[in-house]
C-alpha positions, 0 to 999 in steps of 0.5 A: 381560842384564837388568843391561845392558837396565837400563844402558842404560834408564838412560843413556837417561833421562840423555840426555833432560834433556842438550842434543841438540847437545853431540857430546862427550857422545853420545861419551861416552854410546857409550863409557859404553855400550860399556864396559857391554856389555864389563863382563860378564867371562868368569870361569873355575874350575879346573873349566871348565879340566879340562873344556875339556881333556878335550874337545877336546884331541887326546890324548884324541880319539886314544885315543878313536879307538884304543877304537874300533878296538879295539872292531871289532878284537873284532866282527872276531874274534868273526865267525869264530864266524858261518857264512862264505858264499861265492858265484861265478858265471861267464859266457863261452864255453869249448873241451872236448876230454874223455870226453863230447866225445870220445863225442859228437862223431863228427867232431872229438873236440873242441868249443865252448860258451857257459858258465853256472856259478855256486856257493854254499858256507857253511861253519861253523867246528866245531873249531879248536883252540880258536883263534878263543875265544883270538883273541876273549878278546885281543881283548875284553882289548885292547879293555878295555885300550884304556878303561883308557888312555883313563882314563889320557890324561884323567887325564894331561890334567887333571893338566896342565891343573890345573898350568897353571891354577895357575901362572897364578893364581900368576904374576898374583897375584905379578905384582900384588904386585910392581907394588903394592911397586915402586910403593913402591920408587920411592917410597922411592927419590924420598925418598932421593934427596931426603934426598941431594940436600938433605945428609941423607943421603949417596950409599952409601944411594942406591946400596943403594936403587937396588939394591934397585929392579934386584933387584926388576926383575929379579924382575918379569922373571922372573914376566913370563917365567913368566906368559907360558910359563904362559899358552902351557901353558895354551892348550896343554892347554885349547884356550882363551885365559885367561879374564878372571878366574879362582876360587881352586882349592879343596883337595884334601886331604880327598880323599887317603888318610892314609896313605901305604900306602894310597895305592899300594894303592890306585894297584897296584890301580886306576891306569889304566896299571896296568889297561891293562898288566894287560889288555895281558899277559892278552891275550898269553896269549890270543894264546900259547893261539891259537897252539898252537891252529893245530898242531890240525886245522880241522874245518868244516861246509860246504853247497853247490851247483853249477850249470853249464850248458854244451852236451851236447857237452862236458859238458851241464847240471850240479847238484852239491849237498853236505852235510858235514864237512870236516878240513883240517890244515896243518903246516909242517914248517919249524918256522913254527907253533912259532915263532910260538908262541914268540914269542908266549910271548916277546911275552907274558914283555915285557908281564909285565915292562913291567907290573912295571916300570910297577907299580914307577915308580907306586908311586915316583911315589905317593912322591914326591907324598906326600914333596912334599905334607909337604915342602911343607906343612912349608915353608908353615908355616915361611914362615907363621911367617917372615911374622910375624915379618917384618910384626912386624920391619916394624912394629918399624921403623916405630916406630923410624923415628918416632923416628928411631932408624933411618934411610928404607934401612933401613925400605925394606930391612924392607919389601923383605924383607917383601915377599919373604917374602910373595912366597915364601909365595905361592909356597909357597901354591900349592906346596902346593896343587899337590902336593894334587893331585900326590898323587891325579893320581899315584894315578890319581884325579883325574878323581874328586877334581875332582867331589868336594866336601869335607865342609865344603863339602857341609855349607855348601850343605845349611845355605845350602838350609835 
């Protein structure tokens, strides 16, 4: 704000010794101004990006919905344990022929009333085989169940979101390289064509060059297509358009475990699929005790009071008030209740197994990211090493060139070849920052990773507050 109030007292003070009826000026002053107001770029690091994911993409409001339910799907169990209250009431007119109709009435043995009734019962649960604590214990593990893939979708959506965020870095960085070096390409080519066109050089060269040039088209094209499909990732996961400039993603290798063995001990025991799964098969255990639970009897404290108000002739004004305990036992002689128990048992055996099985592609997936960590790290070293020797080979022709110990093709094949190893190493750069990343995504610890400062970081702000 101060920097554009301060743009603009400036451009005001120019205008004052500037002639008033000169219109190409007072355009260009608007422009001046307008670009001045522009000039604020929106810049972005990586974790602007996860958070934008995190907040509003729709994956994680539906988990945050399903939490929800789980939640009253719990409240609704434990009510069992509360008294349950149940009141009726009745109005209208009724015909009796009964006992006391018959001993009143001398005429008909028969007769009509208008009918006032109304009850109250509550009754309190007592003893049911130990079914409603099991209907609670599922449900509060489902519920837990529930945050633990909450957990799960988040680290899901920042893993894509670091992805996405990456591969634009990559592709613009690589598409800027590529424009500096096609610009040099043409170049080259204007200068062989030259030496053609003048007898110092022959056509086969030019042809190479020009090869050179489609190649490298060719590969503009195909970082063209990835920056778009990276952009489309992007808003996709963020819910936001690329911002105008974007930091350099900072490492995450101080935040891995060194070892391997460490690192899928740690993801059996803390990944959030592995919680959820674990959560899920003990509240199916739950549901196999609440079913044996249904073969015991009900047995129920219950209150209540009747009255009802009718005429003399067909029964008269009645109060019915009750204390006491009642044992209700209901058994399907079909088989009904073993089989929901067998099921359950059956339900309970398929998320054991579905929680092995996921316990087995975590540790897989913790493999794999640590195999594409150290092949990656690997692979950057030896194109590092290649990228010298390259810009030494380069160096080497130029010198030659000087000396005309070899010809303008061959310098413009050591470049190009220059610039590919560059490409590459770029490549490989961000491969290995990636795969940083991979490694704590694939042990559920991400979300914790991206709030973390490495210790040299930590140690630069405390000396920058001194």
């Amino acid at each position: 704000f101060y920097k554009d109030l301060f743009f603009i007292f400036w451009v005001y003070c120019l205008t004052m010794f500037q002639s008033k009826s000169s219109i190409l000026f007072k355009l260009l002053l608007s422009a001046a101004v307008l670009g001045g107001f522009q000039g604020n770029a929106y810049a972005q690091t990586l974790e602007d990006a996860v958070g934008n994911a995190l907040a509003s993409h729709p994956s994680a409001e539906a988990a945050l919905a399903t939490l929800n339910a789980s939640k009253e799907q719990k409240k609704e169990a434990f009510s069992r344990y509360f008294p349950q209250v149940s009141m009726n009431a009745s109005f209208g007119r009724v015909y009796g022929d009964n006992a006391t109709s018959r001993g009143l009435s001398v005429t008909r043995g028969a007769g009509y009333s208008g009918l006032g009734e109304g009850s109250v019962t509550v009754s309190q649960l007592i003893f049911d085989g130990m079914e409603t604590p099991n209907r609670v214990d599922a449900a509060r593990a489902r519920a837990q169940s529930a945050g633990a893939d909450i957990v799960d979708v988040r680290e899901s959506l920042a893993y894509r979101a670091v992805q996405s965020y990456m591969d634009v870095i990559r592709t613009q960085r690589g598409l800027a390289m590529i424009t500096e070096h096609a610009a040099l390409v043409q170049d080259y080519l204007a200068r062989i064509r030259n030496m053609v066109d003048e007898g110092a050089s022959d056509e086969t060269e030019l042809q190479q060059a020009r090869d050179i040039r489609i190649i490298l088209e060719g590969i503009q094209a195909e970082y063209e297509g990835q920056a778009e499909a990276a952009k489309a990732r992007y808003y996709e996961v963020t819910g936001t358009d690329l911002p105008d400039t974007m930091s350099e993603p900072p490492g995450k290798e101080f935040a891995m475990p060194k070892a391997l063995s460490q690192a899928v001990t740690r993801a059996e025991q803390e990944h959030p699929s592995i919680v959820s799964a674990r959560l899920e098969s003990k509240a199916a255990s739950h549901d196999v005790e609440a079913e044996v639970g249904t073969l015991y009897p009900d047995v129920n404290g219950e209150v209540s009071y009747l009255k009802s108000d009718k005429a003399d002739i067909i029964g008269g004004e009645v109060i019915d008030a009750r204390a006491l305990v009642r044992m209700t036992w209901n058994f399907s002689t079909g088989g009904e209740q073993f089989a929901r128990i067998r099921r359950s048992k059956y339900s309970q055996e398929e998320s054991y197994a579905r929680m092995r099985e996921l316990q087995r592609q975590i540790v897989q997936n913790v493999k794999l990211a640590y195999n594409e960590y150290n092949t990656s790290k690997r692979q950057l070293d030896l194109l590092g090493k290649r990228q010298e020797l390259n810009e030494k080979l380069f160096a080497t022709y130029q010198s030659q060139f000087e000396g005309a110990r070899v010809n303008l093709l061959q310098l413009m094949q050591a470049h190009n070849q220059l610039f590919n190893t560059n490409l590459e190493k770029l490549n490989g750069h961000y491969r290995y920052l990636a795969s940083q990343y991979g490694v704590l995504a694939s042990m559920g610890q991400l979300q914790a990773a991206l709030s973390a400062q490495s210790p040299k970081d930590v140690s630069s702000a405390e000396h920058e507050s001194k």
